[in-house]
C-alpha positions in Angstrom: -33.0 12.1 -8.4 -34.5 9.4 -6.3 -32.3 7.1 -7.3 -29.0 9.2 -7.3 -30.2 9.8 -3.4 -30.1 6.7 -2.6 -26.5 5.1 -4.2 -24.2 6.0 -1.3 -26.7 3.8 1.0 -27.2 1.2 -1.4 -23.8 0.4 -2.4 -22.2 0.1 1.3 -25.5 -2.4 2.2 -25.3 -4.5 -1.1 -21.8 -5.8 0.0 -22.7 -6.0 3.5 -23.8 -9.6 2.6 -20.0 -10.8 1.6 -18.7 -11.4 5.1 -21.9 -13.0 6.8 -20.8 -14.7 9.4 -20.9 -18.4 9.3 -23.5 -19.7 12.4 -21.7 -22.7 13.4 -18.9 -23.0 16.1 -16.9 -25.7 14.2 -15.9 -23.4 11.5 -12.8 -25.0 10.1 -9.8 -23.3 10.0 -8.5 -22.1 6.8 -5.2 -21.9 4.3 -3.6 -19.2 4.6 -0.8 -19.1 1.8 2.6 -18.0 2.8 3.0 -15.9 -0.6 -0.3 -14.4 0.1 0.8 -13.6 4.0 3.7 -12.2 3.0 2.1 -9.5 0.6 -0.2 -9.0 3.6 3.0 -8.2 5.7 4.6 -6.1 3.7 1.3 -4.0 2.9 1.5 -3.6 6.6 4.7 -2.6 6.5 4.6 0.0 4.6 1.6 1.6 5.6 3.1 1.9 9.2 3.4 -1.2 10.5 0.3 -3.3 12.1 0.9 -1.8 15.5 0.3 1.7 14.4 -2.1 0.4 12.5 -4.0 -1.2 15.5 -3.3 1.7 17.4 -6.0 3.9 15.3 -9.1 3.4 17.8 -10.6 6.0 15.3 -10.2 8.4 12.8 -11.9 11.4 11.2 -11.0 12.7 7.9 -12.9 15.9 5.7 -13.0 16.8 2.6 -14.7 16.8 -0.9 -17.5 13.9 -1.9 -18.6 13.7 -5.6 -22.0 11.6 -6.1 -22.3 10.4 -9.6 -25.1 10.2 -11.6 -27.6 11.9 -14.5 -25.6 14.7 -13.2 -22.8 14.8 -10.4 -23.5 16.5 -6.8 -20.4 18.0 -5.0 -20.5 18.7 -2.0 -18.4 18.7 1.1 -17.9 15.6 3.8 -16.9 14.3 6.8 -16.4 10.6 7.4 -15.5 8.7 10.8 -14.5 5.5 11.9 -14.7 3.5 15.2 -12.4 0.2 15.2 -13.2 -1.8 12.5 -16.6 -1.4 14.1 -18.3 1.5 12.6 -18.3 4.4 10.3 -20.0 7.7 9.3 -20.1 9.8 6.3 -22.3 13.3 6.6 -21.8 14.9 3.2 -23.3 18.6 2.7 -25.0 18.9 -0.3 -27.0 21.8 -1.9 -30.0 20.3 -1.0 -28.7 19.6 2.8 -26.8 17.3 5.0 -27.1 13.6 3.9 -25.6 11.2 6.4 -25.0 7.4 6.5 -23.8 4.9 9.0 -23.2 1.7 9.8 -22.8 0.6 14.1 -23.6 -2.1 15.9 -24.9 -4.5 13.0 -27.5 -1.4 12.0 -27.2 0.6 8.8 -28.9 3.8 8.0 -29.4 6.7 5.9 -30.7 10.0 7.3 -31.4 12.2 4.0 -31.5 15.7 3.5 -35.3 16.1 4.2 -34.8 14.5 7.5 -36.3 11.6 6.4 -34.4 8.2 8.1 -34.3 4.7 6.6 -32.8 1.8 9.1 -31.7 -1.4 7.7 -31.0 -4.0 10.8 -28.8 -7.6 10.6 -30.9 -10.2 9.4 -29.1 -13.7 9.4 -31.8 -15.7 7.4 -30.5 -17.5 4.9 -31.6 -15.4 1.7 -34.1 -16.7 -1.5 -32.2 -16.0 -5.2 -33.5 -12.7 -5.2 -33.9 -11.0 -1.3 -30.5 -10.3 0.3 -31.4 -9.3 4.0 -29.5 -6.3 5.1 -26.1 -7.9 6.9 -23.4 -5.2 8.1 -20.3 -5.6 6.9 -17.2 -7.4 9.3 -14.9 -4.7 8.8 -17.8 -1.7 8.4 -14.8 1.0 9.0 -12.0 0.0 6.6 -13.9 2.0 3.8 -11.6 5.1 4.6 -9.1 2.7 6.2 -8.2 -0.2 3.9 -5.0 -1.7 5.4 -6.7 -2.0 9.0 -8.8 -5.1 7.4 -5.6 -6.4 6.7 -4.5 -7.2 10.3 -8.1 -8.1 10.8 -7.9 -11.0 8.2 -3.9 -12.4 9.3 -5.5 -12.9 12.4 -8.5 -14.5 12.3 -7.7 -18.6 10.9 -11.3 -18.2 9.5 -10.4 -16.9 6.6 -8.5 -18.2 3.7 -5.9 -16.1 2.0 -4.2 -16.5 -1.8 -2.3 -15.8 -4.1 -4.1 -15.1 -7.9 -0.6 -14.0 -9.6 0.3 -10.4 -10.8 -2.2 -7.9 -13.0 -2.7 -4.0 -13.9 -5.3 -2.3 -12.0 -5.3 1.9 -12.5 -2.0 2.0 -13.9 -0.4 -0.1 -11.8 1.1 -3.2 -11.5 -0.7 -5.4 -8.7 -0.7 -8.5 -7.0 -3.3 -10.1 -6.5 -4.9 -11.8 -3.2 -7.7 -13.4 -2.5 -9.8 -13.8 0.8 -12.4 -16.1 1.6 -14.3 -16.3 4.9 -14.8 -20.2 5.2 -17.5 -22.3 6.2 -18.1 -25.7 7.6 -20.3 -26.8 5.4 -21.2 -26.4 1.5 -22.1 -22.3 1.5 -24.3 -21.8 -1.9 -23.3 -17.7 -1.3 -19.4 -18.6 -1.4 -19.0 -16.4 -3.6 -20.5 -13.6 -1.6 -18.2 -14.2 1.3 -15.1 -13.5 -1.1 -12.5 -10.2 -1.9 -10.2 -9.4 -3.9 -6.9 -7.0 -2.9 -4.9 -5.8 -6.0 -1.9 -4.1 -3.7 0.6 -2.1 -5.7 4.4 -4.3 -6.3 6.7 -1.8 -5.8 5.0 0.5 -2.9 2.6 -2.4 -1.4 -0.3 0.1 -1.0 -3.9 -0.9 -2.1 -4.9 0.0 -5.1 -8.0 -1.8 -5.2 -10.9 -4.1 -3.7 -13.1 -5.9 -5.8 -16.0 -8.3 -4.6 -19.7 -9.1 -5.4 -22.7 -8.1 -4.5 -26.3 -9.5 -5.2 -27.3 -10.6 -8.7 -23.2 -11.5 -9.0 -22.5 -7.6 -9.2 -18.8 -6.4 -9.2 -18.3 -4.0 -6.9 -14.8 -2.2 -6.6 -13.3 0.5 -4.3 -10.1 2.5 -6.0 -7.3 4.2 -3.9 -5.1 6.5 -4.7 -3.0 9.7 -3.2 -1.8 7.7 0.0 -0.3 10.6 2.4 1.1 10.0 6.0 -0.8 10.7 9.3 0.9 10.0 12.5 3.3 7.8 11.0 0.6 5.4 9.5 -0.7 5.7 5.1 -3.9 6.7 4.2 -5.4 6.9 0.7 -7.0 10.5 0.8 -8.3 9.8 -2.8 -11.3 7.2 -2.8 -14.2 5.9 -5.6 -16.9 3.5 -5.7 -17.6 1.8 -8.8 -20.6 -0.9 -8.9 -21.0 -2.7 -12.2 -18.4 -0.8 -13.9 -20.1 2.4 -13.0 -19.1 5.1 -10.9 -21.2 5.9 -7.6 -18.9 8.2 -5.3 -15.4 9.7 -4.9 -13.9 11.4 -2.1 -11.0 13.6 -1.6 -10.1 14.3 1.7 -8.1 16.9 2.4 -7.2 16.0 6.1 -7.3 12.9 8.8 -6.7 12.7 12.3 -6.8 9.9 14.2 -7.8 9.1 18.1 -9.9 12.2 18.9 -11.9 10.2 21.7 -15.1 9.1 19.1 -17.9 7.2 21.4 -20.5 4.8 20.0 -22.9 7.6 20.5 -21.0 9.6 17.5 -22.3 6.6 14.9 -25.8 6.8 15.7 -28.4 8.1 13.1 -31.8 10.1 14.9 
């Protein structure tokens, strides 16, 4: 039970590490392939436009949250986003209210006994086997996917490509990777990478995939993409690390700019 208490918090810190930000100032600039943009663009496109998309200063959505484990727990959830900045997830459960969060570079976990566990940004460079907690760059996009997207086309720091075409769910996907690059040899490249399988005839994303510690896959599956205010949302969402299930949620309704402060993010 311990351990199936502690998945939801686990699995948004493991990948935290991927997009560690590189200390230098001299960071070079890297490729962004046209093909690659262009699936960017058109994910954009259809899911509203970036615009909209950069319009969302936050969002709340509610619903249903499945943990899997032993045994699933259903319960009921609420999840909230800030930016790309910060997110919240307060899921009641049988056994109480379990919330997580991630703001201002500080992840924590407030479970149903009350009990709180705090995980702040640690930029050491980490030994083979301790990962120091590192928020994520784009801690929001969990519930938001296609807001990371104008994130990425904008920032000259990160490298974009295109992997070719695949099935993912049922779908046929392209496939694009992202890399965060450094200017000088990283030996956690592959830590600072994702994947995007986005759908070739609708352009919405189907999947992430990147690693986490101990070279982990770690995947996040959409699905069920309504529209709110003119922009897409996936209202279906699930977690799989190492090929295993962890969470889904299926939110039944999202709003978006309902005046959220920094205040709303913080764990007591």
């Amino acid at each position: 039970m311990r351990i199936l208490r502690l998945l939801p918090f686990v699995a948004f810190l493991l990948p935290s590490v991927l997009f560690a930000q590189v200390q230098s100032n001299a960071a070079t600039a890297a490729t962004q392939d046209p093909q690659a943009v262009s699936v960017f663009n058109q994910a954009l496109s259809a899911a509203g436009g970036s615009q909209a998309l950069k319009a969302v200063a936050d969002y709340t959505g509610s619903g249903n949250i499945t943990y899997h484990g032993h045994s699933d727990v259903q319960g009921t959830v609420s999840i909230k986003g800030l930016g790309s900045i910060a997110i919240r997830l307060d899921a009641t459960l049988p056994t109480g209210v379990r919330s997580w969060a991630i703001h201002d570079g500080v992840a924590a976990q407030r479970n149903e006994d009350g009990t709180l566990s705090v995980a702040a940004t640690n930029r050491k460079v980490p030994t083979s086997d301790a990962f120091p907690h590192q928020t994520p760059l784009f801690p929001s996009s969990i519930a938001f996917p296609n807001r990371q997207l104008t994130n990425v086309l904008a920032d000259r720091n990160f490298g974009i490509s295109y992997k070719g075409v695949t099935r993912v769910d049922g779908h046929s996907v392209l496939h694009i990777q992202v890399q965060r690059s450094a200017s000088r040899p990283d030996p956690m490249s592959q830590y600072h990478t994702r994947e995007f399988f986005i759908d070739t005839t609708t352009f919405q994303i189907v999947m992430t995939q990147d690693l986490v510690p101990k070279n982990t896959v770690h995947q996040i599956h959409y699905s069920n993409y309504q529209a709110v205010s003119g922009v897409l949302v996936p209202f279906a969402i699930t977690e799989e690390l190492g090929g295993t299930s962890t969470w889904t949620v299926q939110l039944s309704q999202m709003t978006f700019n309902s005046g959220l402060q920094d205040s709303a993010f913080v764990l007591q």
